[in-house]
N, C-alpha and C positions, 0 to 999 in steps of 0.2 A: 518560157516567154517567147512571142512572135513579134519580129518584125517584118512587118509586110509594105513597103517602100514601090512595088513595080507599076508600070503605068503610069509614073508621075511625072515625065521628062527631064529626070534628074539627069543631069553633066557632070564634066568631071571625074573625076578618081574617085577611086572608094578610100573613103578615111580608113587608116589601118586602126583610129579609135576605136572603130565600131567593134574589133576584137577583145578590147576591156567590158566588155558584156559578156563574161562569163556564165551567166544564166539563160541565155540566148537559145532556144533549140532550133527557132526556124528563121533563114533568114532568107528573105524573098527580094531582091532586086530587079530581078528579068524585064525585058523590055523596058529599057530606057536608054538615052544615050550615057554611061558610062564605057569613059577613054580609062587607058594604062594597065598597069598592072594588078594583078591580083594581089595584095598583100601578101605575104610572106606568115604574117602573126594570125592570120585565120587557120592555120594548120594545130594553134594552141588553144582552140576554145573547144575545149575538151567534151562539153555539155550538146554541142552545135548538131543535130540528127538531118538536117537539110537546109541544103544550100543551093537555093536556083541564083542562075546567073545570065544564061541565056537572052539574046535576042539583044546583047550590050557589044561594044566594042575593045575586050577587055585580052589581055595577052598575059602569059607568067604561067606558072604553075604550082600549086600548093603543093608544099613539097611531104606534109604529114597531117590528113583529117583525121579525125576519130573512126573509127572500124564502123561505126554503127550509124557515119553519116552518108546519105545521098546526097551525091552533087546532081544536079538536073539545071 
C-alpha cells in the first residue's frame, strides 16, 4: 500500500498514527511544511520499504527501520 501525501502544504507534525498502517510500503511526505519530530513508532512498521521525508522541517531520529527500507 502507497501513501503519497507530498506537495500538498501539509503543517504540523506527523501523526505517529500514521505508524498503525502496518501494510504501508511507501510513504511519501517530502516537500511540505512538516515541523517536529520524527516519530519514534515508524521504526516498527515492519512492511515500510520507503520513506521520503525530505524538503520538510522535521528533527529526531528513527532509531530502528526495517533493513529493506530507504529513507530518501
Amino acid at each position: 500500500m502507497n501513501l503519497n501525501m507530498s506537495w500538498n502544504k501539509l503543517s504540523g507534525s506527523i501523526p505517529p498514527s500514521l505508524s498503525r498502517l502496518q501494510k504501508l510500503t511507501n510513504l511519501h511526505l517530502h516537500v511540505n511544511n512538516l515541523t517536529g519530530q520524527i516519530p519514534d513508532s515508524f521504526g516498527a512498521m515492519d512492511s515500510l520499504l520507503e520513506l521520503q521525508l525530505g524538503k520538510n522541517r522535521l528533527g529526531g531520529v528513527i532509531r530502528s527501520l526495517p533493513l529493506s527500507c530507504r529513507l530518501l
